[in-house]
N, CA and C of each residue as an Amber inpcrd file, in Angstrom:
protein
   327
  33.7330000 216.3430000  23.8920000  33.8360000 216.5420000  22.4660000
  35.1250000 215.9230000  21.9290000  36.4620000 216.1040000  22.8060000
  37.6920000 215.4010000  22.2790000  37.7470000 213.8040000  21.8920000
  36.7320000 213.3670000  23.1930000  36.9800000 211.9420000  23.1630000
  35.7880000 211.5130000  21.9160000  35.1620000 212.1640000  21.6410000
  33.9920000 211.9490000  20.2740000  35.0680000 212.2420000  19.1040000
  35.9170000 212.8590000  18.8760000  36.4320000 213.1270000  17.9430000
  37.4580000 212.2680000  17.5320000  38.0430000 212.1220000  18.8380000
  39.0490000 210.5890000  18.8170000  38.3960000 209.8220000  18.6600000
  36.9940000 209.0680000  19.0850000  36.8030000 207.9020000  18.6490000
  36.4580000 208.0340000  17.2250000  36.1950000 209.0780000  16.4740000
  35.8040000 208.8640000  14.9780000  36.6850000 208.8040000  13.9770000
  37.5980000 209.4750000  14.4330000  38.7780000 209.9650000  13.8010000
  39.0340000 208.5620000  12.9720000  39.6340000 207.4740000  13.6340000
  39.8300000 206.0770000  12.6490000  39.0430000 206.1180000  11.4270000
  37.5810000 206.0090000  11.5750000  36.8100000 206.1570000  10.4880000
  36.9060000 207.4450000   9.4230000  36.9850000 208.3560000  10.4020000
  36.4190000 209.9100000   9.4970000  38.2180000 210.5570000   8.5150000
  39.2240000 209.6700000   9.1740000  40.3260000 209.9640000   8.0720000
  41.3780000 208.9700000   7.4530000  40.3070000 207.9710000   7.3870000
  40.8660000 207.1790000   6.5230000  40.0940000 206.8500000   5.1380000
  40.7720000 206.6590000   4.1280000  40.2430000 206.4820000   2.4840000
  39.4220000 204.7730000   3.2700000  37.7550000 205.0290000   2.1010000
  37.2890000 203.9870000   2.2150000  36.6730000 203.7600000   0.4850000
  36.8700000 202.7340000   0.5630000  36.6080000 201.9700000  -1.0470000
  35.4090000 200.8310000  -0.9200000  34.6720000 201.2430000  -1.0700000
  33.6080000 200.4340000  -1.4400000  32.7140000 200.1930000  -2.2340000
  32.8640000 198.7720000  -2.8250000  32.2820000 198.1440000  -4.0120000
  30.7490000 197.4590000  -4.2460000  30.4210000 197.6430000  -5.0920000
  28.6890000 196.9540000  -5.0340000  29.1440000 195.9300000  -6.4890000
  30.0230000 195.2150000  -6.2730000  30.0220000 193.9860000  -7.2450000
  29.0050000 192.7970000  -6.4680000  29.4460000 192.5840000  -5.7510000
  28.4560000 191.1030000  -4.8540000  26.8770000 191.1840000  -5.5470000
  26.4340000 192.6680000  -4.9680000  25.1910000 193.0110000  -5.4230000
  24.6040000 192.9920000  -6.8770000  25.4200000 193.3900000  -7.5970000
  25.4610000 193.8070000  -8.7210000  25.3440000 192.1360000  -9.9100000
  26.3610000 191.0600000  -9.0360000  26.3720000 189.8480000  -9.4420000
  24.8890000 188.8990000  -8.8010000  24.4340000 189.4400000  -7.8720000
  23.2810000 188.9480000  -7.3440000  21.8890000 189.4880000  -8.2080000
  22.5860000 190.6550000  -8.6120000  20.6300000 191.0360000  -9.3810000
  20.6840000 190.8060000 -10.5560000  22.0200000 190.4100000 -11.5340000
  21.9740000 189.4540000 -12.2380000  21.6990000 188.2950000 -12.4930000
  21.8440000 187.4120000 -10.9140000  21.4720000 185.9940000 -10.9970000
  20.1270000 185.8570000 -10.6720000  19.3260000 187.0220000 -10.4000000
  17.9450000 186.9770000 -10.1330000  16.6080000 186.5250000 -11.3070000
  16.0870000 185.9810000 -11.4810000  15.1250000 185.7460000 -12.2620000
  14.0520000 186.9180000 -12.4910000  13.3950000 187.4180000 -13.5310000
  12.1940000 188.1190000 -13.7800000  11.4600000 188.2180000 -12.4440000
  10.7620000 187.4280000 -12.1310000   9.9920000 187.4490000 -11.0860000
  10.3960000 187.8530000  -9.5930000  12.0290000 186.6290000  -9.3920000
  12.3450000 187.9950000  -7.7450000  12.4280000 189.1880000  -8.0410000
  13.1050000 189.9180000  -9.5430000  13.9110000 191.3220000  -9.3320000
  11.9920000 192.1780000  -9.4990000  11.0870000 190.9680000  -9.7770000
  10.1200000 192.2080000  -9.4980000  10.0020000 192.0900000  -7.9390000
   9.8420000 191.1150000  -6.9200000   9.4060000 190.4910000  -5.7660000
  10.7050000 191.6700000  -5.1660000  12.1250000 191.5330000  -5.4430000
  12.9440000 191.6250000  -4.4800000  13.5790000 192.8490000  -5.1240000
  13.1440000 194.0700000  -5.8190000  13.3570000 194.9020000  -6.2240000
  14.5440000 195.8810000  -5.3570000  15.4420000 196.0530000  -5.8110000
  16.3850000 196.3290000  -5.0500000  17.8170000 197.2060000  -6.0890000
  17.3600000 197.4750000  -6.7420000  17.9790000 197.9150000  -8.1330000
  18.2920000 199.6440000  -7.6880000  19.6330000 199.9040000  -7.8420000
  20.4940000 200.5580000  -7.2060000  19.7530000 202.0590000  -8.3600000
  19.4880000 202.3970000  -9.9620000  19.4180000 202.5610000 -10.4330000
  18.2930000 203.2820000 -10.1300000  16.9860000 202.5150000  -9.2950000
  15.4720000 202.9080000  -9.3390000  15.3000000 204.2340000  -7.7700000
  16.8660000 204.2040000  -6.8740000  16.3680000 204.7870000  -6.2380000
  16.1390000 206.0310000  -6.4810000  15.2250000 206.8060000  -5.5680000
  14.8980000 208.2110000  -5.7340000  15.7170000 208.6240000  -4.4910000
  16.9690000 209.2270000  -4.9040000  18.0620000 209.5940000  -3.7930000
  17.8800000 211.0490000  -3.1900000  16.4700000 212.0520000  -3.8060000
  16.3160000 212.9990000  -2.9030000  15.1840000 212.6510000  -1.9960000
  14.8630000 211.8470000  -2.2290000  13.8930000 211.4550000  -1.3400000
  14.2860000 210.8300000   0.3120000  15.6020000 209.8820000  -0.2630000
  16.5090000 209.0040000   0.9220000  17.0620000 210.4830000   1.5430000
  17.6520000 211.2130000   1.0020000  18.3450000 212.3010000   1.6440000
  17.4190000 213.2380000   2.5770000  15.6020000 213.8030000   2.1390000
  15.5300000 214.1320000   2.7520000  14.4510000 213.7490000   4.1290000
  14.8460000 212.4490000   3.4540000  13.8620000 211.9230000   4.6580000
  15.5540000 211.4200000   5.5770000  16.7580000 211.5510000   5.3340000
  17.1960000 211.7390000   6.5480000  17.6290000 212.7660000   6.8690000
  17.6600000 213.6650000   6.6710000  17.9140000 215.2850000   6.9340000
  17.1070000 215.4740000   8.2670000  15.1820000 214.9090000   7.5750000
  14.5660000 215.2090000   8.5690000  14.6340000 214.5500000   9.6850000
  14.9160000 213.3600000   9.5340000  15.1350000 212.4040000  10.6880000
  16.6490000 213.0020000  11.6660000  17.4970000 213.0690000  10.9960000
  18.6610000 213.8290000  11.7430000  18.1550000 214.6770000  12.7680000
  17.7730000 215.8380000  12.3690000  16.9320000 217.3380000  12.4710000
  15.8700000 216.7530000  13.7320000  14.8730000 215.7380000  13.5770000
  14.0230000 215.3430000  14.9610000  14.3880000 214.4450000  15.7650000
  15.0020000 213.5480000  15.1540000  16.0030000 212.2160000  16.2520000
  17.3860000 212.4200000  17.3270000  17.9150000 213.1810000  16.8390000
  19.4830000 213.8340000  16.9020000  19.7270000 215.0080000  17.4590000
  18.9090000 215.3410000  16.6270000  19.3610000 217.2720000  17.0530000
  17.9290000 217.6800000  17.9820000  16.8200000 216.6550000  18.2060000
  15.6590000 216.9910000  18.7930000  14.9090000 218.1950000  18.7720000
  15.2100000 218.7210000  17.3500000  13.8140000 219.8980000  16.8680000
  13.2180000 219.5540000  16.2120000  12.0940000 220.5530000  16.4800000
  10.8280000 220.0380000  16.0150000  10.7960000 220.3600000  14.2940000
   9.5720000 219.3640000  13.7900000   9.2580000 219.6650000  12.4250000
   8.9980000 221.3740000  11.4960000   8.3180000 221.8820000  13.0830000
   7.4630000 223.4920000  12.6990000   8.9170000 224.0430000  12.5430000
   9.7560000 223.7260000  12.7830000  10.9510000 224.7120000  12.8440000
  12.0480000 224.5150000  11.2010000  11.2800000 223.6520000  10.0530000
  11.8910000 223.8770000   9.0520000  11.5530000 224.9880000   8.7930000
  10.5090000 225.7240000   8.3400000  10.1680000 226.5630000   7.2840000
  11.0440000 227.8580000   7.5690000  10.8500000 227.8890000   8.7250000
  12.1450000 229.3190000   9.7090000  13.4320000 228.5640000   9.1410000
  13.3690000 227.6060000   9.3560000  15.6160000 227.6550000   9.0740000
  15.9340000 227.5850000   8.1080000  14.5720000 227.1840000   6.7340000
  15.1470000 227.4240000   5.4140000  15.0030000 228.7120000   4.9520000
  14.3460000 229.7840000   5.4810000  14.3020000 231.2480000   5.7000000
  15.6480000 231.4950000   5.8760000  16.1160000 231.3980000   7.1120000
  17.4970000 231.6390000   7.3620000  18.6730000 231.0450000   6.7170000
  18.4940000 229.4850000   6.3530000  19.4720000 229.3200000   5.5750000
  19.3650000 230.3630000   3.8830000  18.8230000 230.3870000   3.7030000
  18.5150000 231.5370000   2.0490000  19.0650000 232.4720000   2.4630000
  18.3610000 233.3500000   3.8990000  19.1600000 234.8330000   4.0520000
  20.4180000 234.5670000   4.0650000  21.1230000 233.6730000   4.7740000
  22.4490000 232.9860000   4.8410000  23.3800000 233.2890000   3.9040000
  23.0530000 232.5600000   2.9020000  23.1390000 232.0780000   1.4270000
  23.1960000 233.5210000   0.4950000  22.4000000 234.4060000   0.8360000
  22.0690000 235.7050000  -0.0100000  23.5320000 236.5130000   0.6480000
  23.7620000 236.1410000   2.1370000  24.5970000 237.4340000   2.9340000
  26.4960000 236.8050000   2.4910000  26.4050000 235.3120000   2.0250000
  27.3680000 234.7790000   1.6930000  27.5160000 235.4120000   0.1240000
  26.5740000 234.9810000  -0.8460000  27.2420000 235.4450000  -1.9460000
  27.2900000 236.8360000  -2.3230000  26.4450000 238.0480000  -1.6190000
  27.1850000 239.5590000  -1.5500000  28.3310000 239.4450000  -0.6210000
  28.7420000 238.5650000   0.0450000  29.9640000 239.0350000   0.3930000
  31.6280000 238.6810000  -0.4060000  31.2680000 237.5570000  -0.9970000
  31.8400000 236.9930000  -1.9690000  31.9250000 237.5530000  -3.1680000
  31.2660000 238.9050000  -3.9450000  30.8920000 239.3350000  -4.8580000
  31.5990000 240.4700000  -4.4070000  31.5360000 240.8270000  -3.4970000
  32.1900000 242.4550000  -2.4450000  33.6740000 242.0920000  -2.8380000
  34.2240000 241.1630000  -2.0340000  35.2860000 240.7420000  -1.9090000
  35.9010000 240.2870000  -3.5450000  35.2240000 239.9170000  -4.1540000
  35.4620000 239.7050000  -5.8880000  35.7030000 241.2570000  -6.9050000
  35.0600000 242.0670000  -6.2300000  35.2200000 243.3290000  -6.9930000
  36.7430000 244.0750000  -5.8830000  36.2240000 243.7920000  -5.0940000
  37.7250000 244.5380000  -3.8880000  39.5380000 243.7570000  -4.6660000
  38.9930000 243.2390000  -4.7490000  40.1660000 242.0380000  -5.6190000
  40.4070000 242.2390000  -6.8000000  39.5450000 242.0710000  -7.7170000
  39.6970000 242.7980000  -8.7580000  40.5190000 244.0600000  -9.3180000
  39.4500000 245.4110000  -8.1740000  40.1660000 246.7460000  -8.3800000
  41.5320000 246.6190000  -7.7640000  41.9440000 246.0500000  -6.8690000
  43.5540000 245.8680000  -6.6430000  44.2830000 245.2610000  -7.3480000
  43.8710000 244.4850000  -8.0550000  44.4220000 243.6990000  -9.4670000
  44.7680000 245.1080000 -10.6150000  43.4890000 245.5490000 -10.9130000
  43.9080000 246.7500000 -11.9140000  44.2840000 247.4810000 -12.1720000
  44.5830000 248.0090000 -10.7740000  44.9570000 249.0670000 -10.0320000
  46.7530000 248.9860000  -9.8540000  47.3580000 247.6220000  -9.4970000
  48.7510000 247.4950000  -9.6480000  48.5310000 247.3190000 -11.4900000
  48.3590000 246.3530000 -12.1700000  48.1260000 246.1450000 -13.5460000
  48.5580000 247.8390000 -14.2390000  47.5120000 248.7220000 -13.9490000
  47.6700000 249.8810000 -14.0790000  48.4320000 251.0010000 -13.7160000
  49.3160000 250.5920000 -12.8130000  50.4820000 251.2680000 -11.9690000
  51.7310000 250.9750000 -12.7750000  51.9180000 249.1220000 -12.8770000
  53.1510000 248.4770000 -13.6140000  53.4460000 249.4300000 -15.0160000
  52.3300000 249.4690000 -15.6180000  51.8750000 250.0310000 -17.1660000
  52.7160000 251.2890000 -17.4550000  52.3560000 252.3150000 -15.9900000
  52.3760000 253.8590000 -15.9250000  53.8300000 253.8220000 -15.7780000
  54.1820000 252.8980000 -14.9870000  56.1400000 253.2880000 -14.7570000
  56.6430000 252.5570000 -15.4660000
């Protein structure tokens, strides 16, 4: 795992800047007919679609589980999700009453 982390590390903490001018000057110089032929227009994609067709690909290529096993982990991710924001809401009122509670102390003396 160390030596996976070292080799990414170059990539995974350094600032990267990248531009789509080239492209951008290319589907301008395109005529009617390629930009229908060579459609490639940054604008037309449907980006939940790219996302979850690699989610799923991740999920069966990578992580080697199976398809039957979404409907269970988006079960669990929700219960997840439900046990995160009551606890966050717990912890928001616990915070609070100690807030009001000195607030209300400062006041009294």
């Amino acid at each position: 795992m160390s030596k996976f982390l070292h080799l990414i590390s170059y990539f995974s903490c350094k600032n990267w800047r990248f531009t789509h001018d080239n492209l951008t000057a290319l589907w301008r110089g395109l005529s009617p007919t390629d930009k229908f032929l060579f459609d490639f227009d940054i604008a037309n994609v449907d980006w939940e679609e790219i996302i979850t067709t690699k989610v799923r690909g991740t999920r069966k290529y990578l992580f080697k589980e199976h398809e039957k096993t979404i409907p269970s982990a988006q079960k669990r991710r929700f219960r997840l999700l439900v046990i995160d924001r009551m606890l966050h809401a717990v912890l928001m009122l616990f915070m609070s009453n100690i807030i009001v509670k000195f607030i209300y102390k400062s006041l009294n003396t």
